[in-house]
C-alpha positions in Angstrom: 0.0 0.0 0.0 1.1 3.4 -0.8 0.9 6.2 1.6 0.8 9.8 0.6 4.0 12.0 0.9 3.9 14.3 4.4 3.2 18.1 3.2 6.7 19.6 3.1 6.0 22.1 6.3 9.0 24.3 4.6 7.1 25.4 1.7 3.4 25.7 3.0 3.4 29.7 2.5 4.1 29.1 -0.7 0.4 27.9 -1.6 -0.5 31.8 0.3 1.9 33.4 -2.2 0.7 31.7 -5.1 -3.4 32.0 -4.8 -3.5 36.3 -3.6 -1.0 36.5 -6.4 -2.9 34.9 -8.8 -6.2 37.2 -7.2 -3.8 40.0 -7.7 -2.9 40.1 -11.2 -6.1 39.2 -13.0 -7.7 41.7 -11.2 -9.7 39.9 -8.7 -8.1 41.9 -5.7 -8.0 45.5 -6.5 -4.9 48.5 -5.4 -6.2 49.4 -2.3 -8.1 46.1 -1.0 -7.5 44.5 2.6 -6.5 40.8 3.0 -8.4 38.6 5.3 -6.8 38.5 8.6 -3.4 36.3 8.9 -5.8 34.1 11.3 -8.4 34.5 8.3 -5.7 33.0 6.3 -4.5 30.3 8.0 -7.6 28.5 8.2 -8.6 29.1 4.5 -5.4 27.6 3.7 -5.0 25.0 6.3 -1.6 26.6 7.6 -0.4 27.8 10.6 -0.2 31.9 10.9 3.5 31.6 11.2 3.5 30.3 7.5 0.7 32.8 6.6 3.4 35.6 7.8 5.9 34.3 5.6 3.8 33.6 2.6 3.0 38.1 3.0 6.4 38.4 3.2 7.2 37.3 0.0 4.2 39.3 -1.4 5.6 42.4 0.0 9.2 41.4 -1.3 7.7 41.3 -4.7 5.8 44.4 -4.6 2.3 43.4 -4.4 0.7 43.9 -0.7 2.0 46.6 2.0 2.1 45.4 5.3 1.7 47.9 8.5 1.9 46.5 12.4 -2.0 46.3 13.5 -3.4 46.1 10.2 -4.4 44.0 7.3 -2.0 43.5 4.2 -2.9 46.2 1.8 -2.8 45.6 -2.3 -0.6 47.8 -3.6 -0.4 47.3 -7.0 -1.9 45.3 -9.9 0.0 46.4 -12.8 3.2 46.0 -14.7 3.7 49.9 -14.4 3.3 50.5 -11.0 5.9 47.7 -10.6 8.4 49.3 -12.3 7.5 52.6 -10.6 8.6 51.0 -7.4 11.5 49.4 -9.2 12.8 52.5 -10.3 12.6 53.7 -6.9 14.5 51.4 -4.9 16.9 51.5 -7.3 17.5 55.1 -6.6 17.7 53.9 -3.0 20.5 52.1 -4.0 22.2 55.4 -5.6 21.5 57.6 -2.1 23.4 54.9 -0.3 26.7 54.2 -2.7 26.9 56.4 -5.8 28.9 53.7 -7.1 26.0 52.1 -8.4 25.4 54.7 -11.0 28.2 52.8 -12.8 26.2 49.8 -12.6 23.3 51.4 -14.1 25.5 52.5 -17.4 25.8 48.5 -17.6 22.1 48.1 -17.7 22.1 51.3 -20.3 24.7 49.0 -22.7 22.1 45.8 -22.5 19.4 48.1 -23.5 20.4 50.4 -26.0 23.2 48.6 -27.5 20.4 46.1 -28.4 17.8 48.8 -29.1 20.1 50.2 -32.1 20.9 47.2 -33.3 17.3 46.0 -34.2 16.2 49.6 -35.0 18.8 49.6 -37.8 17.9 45.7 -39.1 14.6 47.8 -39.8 12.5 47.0 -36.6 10.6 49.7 -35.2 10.5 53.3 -36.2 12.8 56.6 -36.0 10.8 59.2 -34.1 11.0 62.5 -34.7 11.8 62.9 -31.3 15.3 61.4 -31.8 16.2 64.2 -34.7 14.8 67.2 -32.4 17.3 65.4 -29.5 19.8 66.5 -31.9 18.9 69.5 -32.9 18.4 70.7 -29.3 22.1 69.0 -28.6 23.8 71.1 -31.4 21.8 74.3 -30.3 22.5 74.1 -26.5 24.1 77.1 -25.0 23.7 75.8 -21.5 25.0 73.0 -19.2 22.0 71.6 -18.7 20.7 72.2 -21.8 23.0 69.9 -23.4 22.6 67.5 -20.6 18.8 67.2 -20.8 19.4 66.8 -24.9 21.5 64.2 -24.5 19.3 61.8 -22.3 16.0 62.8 -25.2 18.6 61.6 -27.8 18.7 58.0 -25.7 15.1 58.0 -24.4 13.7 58.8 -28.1 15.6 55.7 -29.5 14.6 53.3 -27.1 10.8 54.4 -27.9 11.9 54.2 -31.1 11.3 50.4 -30.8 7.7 50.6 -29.9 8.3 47.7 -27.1 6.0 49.5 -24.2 7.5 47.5 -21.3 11.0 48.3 -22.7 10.0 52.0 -22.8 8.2 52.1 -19.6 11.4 50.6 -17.9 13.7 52.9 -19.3 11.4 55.8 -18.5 11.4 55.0 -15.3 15.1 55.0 -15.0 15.2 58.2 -17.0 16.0 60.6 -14.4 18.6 58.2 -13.1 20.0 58.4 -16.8 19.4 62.4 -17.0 21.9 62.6 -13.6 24.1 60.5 -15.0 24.4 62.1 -18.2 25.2 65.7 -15.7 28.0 64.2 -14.2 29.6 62.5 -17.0 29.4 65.5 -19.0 31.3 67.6 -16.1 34.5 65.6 -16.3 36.7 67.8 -19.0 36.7 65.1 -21.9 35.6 66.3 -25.5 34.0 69.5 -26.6 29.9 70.0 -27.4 31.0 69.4 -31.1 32.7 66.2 -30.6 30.0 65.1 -28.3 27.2 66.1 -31.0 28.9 64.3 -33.6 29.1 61.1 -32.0 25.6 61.4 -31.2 25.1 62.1 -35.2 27.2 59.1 -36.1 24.9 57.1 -34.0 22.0 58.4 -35.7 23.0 57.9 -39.1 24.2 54.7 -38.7 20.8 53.4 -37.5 19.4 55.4 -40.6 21.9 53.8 -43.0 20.5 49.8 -41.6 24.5 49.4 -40.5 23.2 47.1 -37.3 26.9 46.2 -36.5 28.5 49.5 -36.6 25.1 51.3 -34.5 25.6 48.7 -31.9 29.9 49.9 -31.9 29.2 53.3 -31.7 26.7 52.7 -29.1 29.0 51.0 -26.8 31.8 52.6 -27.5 29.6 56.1 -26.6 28.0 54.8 -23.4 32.2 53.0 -22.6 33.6 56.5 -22.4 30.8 57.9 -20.1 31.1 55.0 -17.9 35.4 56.2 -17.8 34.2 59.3 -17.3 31.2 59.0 -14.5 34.3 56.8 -12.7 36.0 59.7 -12.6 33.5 62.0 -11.5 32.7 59.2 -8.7 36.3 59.1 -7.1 36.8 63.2 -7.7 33.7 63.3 -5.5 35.1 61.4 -2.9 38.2 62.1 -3.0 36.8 65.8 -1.6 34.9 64.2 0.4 37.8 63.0 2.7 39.3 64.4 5.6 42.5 65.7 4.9 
């Protein structure tokens, strides 16, 4: 005779995690809603509270309930926007406690728009107006931060270029993150506005010419140098922050 397996007692939260988040995103439980009590909980799942606790847990780790001492878990979002609003915002957390993860973030800037110029040359997608403007504005900046806020259009208007909403709304999110970036970088004595707007042009045309291979060099190669030069901005800034 065969007996049935014990439950494993280790992953019993699990089956919490899995149904609210399941109620969660198709829309059953709505931003704002209240969870049945953790004692509520357990005995609609057969659990002890102790695993209900760490089932919400996980939930909150994950963005989708808010829990406050005294109350019910709260829903906090049900969409793919509002994740990566909060996304985008702990990320900057990260920022406020080590700048050096600014550098990091120019390695997430290669993946995406090394990638993005690459398929927007092979012919996916298509050029927005925006992206020319971003240029124009570039060439035409007599300020600072003029030039700064051109430069992150230019790379914002190519990744919307590609028309992939999720790709865009990620990268939007991070776009202030990018914009200070772009500020710092462009502080660090390196190449004139010229030089600067005709790497930015190069990109361009390449992408307009359907050169995938060379977009995707000049890319890197663009966002390389500001990574140098964002290091350097990093350690000056430090270095002035130390007693002396």
């Amino acid at each position: 005779m065969v007996t049935a397996a014990a439950p494993d007692r280790g992953k019993l939260h699990m089956s919490v995690v899995s149904a609210i988040e399941a109620d969660i995103l198709s829309g059953e439980l709505k931003v704002g809603s209240r969870l049945p009590s953790e004692a509520d909980l357990a005995r609609r799942f057969s659990i002890s509270t102790r695993s209900v606790r760490e089932g919400l847990q996980i939930l909150e780790t994950r963005g989708l309930v808010r829990r406050r001492h005294g109350e019910r878990a709260e829903v906090v979002r049900d969409d793919v926007k509002q994740f990566l609003g909060s996304l985008a915002t702990n990320v900057r957390s990260l920022f406020a406690e080590d700048p050096a993860y600014l550098v990091q973030l120019m390695d997430v800037r290669r993946m995406f728009e090394l990638e993005v110029v690459g398929r927007l040359a092979a012919g996916e997608g298509t050029l927005s107006d925006d992206v020319a403007a971003a240029l124009s504005d570039l060439a035409s900046a007599t300020e600072f931060a003029q030039y700064a806020e051109a430069d992150a259009k230019f790379h914002r208007a190519l990744v919307q270029s590609l028309g992939n909403e999720i790709l865009s709304s990620v990268y939007g999110d991070l776009y202030a993150l990018i914009t200070d970036v772009i500020r710092l970088t462009s502080r660090v004595p390196s190449k004139t506005q010229a030089e600067g707007v005709a790497e930015h042009e190069a990109i361009f045309d390449a992408i307009r010419s359907g050169q995938a291979d060379t977009s995707r060099a000049l890319m890197r190669e663009h966002i390389d140098n500001s990574t140098v030069y964002l290091q350097q901005a990093i350690d000056a800034a430090n270095q002035q922050g130390r007693p002396r």
